[in-house]
N, C-alpha and C positions, 0 to 999 in steps of 0.2 A: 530582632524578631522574637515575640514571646513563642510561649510552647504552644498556643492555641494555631499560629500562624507557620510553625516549620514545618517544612513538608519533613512525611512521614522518612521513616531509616529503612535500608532493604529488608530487615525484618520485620518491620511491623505493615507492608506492604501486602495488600489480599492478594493470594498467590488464584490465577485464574488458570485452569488447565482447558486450553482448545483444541479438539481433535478431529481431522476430518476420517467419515467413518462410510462405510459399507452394504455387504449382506452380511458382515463379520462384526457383531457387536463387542466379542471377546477382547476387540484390541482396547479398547476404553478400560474396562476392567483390570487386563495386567499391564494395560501402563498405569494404573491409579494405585494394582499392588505393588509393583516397581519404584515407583515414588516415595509410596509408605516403607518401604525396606530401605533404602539410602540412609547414610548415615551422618547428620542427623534426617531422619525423616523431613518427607517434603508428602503433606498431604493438604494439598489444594481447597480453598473454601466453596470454591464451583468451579462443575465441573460441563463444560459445554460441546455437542459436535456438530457439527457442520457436516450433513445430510442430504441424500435425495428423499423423495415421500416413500419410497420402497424399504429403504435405511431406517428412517424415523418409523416406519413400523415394525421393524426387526427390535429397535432400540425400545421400544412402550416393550413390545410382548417379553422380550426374554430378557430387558435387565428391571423394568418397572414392576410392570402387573406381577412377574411371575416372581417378582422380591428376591431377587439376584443381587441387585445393586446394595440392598437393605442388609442383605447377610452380606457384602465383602464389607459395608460400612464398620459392621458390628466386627467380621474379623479381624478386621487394621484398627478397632478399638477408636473410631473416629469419635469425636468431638460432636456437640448440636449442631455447631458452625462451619461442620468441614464435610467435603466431599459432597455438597448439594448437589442431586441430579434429578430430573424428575418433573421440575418443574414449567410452564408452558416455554420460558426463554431459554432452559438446556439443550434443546432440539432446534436447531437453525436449518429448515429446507429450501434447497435451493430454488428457485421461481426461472420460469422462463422468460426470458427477455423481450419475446412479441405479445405472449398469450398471457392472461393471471390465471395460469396454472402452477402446479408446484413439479418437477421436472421427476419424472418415473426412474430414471438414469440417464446416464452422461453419452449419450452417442453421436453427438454431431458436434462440426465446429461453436456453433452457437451455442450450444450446450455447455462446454467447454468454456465456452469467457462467462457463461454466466454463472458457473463453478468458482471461477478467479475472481469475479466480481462480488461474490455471495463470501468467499472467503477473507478476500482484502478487505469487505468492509466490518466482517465480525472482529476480526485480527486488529484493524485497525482503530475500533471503536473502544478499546482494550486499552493497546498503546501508550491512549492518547490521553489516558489517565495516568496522572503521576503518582496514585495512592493504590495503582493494580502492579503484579508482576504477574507475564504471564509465559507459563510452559506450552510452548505446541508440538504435538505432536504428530507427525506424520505418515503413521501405520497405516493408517484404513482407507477404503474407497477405493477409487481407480488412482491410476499412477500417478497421471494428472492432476491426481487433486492433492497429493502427497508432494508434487511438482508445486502445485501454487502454494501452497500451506508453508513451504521454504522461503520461495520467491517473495510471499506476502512479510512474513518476517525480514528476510533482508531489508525491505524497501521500507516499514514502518516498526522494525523491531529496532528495542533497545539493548544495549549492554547488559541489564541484566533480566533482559528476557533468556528465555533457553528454548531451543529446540531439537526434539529427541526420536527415537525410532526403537520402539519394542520390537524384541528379538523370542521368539518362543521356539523351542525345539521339539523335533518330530516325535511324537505322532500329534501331538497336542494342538496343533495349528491343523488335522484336518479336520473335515466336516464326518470322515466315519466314523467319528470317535463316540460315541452315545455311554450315559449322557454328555450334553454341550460339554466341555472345555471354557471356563471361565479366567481361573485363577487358584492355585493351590491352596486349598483349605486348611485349616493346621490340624484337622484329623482325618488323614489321609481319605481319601476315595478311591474306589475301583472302577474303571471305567474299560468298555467294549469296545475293539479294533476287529471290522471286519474285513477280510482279507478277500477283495472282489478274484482273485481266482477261484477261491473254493469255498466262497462264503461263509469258511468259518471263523469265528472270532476267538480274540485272543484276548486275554486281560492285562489290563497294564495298571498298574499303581501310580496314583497323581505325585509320591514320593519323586518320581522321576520324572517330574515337569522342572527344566530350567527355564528362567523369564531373566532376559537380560536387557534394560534399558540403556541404547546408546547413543550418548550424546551427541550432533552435527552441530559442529562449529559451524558459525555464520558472520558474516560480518555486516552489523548496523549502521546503516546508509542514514538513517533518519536525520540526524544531527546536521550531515552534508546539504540534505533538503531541505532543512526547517521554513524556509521560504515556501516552496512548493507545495509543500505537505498541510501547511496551512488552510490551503485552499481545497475545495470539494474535491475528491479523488476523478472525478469522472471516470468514473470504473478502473479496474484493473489496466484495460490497454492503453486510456487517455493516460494516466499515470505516468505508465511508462516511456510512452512519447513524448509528455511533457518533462519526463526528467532525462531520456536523450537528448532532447534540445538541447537542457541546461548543460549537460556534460560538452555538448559540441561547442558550445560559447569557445572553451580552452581554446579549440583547434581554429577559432575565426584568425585574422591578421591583425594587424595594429593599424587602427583607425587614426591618419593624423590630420587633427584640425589647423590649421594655421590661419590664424583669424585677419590679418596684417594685408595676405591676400587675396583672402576668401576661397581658400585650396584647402581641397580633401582629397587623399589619397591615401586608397589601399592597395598593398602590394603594386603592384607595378603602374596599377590605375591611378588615375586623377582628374578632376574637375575644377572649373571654377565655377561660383555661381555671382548673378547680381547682388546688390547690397541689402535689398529685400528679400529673394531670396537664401541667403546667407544667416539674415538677422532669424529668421526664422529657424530653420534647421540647428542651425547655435545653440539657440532658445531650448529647445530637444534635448541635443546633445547636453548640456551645461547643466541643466534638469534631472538629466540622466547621471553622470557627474557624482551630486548632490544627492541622491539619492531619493528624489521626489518622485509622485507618484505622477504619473503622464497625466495630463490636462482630458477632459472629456466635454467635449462640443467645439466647434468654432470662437463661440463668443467669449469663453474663458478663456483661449487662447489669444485672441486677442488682447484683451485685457492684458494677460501677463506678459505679453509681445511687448504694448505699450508700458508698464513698469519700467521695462530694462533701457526706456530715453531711444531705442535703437528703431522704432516704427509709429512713423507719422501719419498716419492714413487722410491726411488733408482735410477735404469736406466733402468726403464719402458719409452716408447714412449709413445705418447699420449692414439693412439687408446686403445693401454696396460694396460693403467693406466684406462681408465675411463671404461675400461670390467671389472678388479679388483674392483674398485668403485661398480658396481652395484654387480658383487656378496657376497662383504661384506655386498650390503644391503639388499639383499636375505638372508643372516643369520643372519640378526639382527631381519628382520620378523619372522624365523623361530623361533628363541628364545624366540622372544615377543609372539608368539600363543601357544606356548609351557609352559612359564610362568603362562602366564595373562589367557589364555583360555576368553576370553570378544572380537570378534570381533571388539566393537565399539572403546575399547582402545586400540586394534592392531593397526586399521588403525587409530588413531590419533598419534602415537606416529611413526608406518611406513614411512620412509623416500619417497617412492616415490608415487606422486603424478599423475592425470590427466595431459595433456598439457605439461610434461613436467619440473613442479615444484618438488620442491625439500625441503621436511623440516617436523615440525612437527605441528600437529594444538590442541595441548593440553593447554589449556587456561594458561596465563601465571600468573595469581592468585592461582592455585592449582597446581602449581611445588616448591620445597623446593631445591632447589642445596645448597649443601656440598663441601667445598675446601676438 
């Protein structure tokens, strides 16, 4: 592989910082000064958060317009290249799932996956680049979304992704504090504490701001997926459905085909089937095996029926044959629900599928075929 073709080193990787954020702009800020104090420095080339529309307007007025984000740049002594925020794709708002609205805040179930959904797909559009490494962070917003901003990482974060949680000490993290609380300046400021018993205020020096970024170990599941993960996420909750499934494969039983006399049996169950029916489901299984992709239509199964020498459809015409075709596979179900009585290994072992497909989805770790 020449140098134009090797993927990038973890250094030279564009470090992305993700955060989901608030009415609290603050935490973007001292997790970005957090970062720039590590040793060696870790200052992000962009920098992005994950918002309601109430959020992203906290985030324009007090760290854009009002050139907050401008001055910590210049503090931490950033680079042209580094710490970019600002711009239209820094601000990711959440959308509602029925309406094309953009979501005021998170109050309802619905609300709530479409948080997970608007999170998993930033988080995951990130990832899924091998020339990005990305920090997320999970300070700001509602809990929920500090929950999914985790969750999203496990499921599509890599090893040297990171995931972290700014820590700022009182009084500095309240809203009485005027001015805002951003990030310690390095020439000190005085700031106002007004003490709602007696509304007098008291002055405190930003010398006594500690900011502590804390690491959360996580463990990347991605690798585990890469099958699944391949494929469109269908949101946050199809996700994770679809990769409980896969986890359940483990817990199936050992499917054993014994071909000699057309017997399958799981666990304590077993069938036999006719020779036609047999050739068929085989067909499936052996497919499955090999690790082919299932057949989609009748006619292609067919076809690949007749390859294997094992189905002679005589002098049926087409349409003939592929009406035969499904009613065999109408009694290979019925067999199988009759046997197995287990809905979940009926239809994994059932030949026909949504869409069209055709085949069987019983892991091919836990089948034992038999000449």
């Amino acid at each position: 592989m020449d140098a134009m073709q090797r993927p990038p080193s973890l250094d030279e990787r564009e470090i992305v910082l993700v955060a989901v954020t608030g009415e609290s702009p603050a935490v973007l800020t001292e997790t970005a000064w957090a970062l720039a104090r590590e040793r060696p420095p870790c200052r992000p080339r962009r920098v992005v958060a994950i918002t309601t529309s109430v959020g992203a307007e906290r985030l324009r007025k007090e760290l854009v317009d009002s050139g907050v984000w401008e001055d910590l740049r210049r503090e931490l002594k950033a680079r042209p290249g580094e710490l970019l925020f600002g711009a239209s794709d820094s601000i990711r708002v959440i959308g509602s799932r029925r309406e094309a609205r953009d979501l005021a805040d998170i109050v309802s179930a619905e609300d709530h996956f479409a948080a997970a959904d608007a999170i998993l797909e930033t988080v995951r559009g990130f990832t899924a680049n091998p020339e990005t490494r990305v920090v997320a962070s999970l300070a700001g917003g509602r809990k929920t979304m500090g929950a999914f901003m985790a969750l999203a990482l496990t499921l599509v974060g890599r090893p040297e992704d990171r995931l972290c949680h700014v820590l700022v000490n009182a009084p500095f993290d309240s809203p009485r504090l005027t001015p805002r609380f951003f990030y310690p300046p390095r020439t000190a400021r005085v700031y106002a504490l007004t003490d709602p018993r007696d509304a007098k205020a008291r002055r405190i020096s930003s010398r006594q701001a500690r900011i502590a970024l804390a690491e959360v170990p996580f463990v990347p599941l991605a690798r585990l997926f890469e099958r699944d993960l391949r494929q469109p996420a269908g949101g946050y909750a199809g996700l994770v459905a679809r990769l409980r499934g896969y986890l359940a494969e483990g817990e199936l039983p050992l499917l054993h085909v014994e071909c000699g006399t057309r017997r399958l049996r799981v666990a304590n169950a077993a069938l036999v089937l006719n020779p036609q029916e047999f050739a068929m489901l085989d067909l499936a299984i052996r497919r499955r095996l090999d690790g082919a992709a299932p057949v989609h239509g009748w006619k292609d199964f067919s076809d690949a029926l007749k390859s294997t020498g094992a189905w002679a459809p005589g002098r049926l015409d087409e349409p003939e044959e592929i009406e035969h075709l499904r009613k065999l596979a109408n009694a290979i179900r019925r067999k199988l629900q009759q046997a197995l009585r287990q809905p979940d290994w009926v239809e994994r072992l059932a030949l026909t599928r949504e869409r069209g497909v055709i085949g069987v989805e019983w892991p091919a770790s836990r089948i034992a075929r038999a000449p």
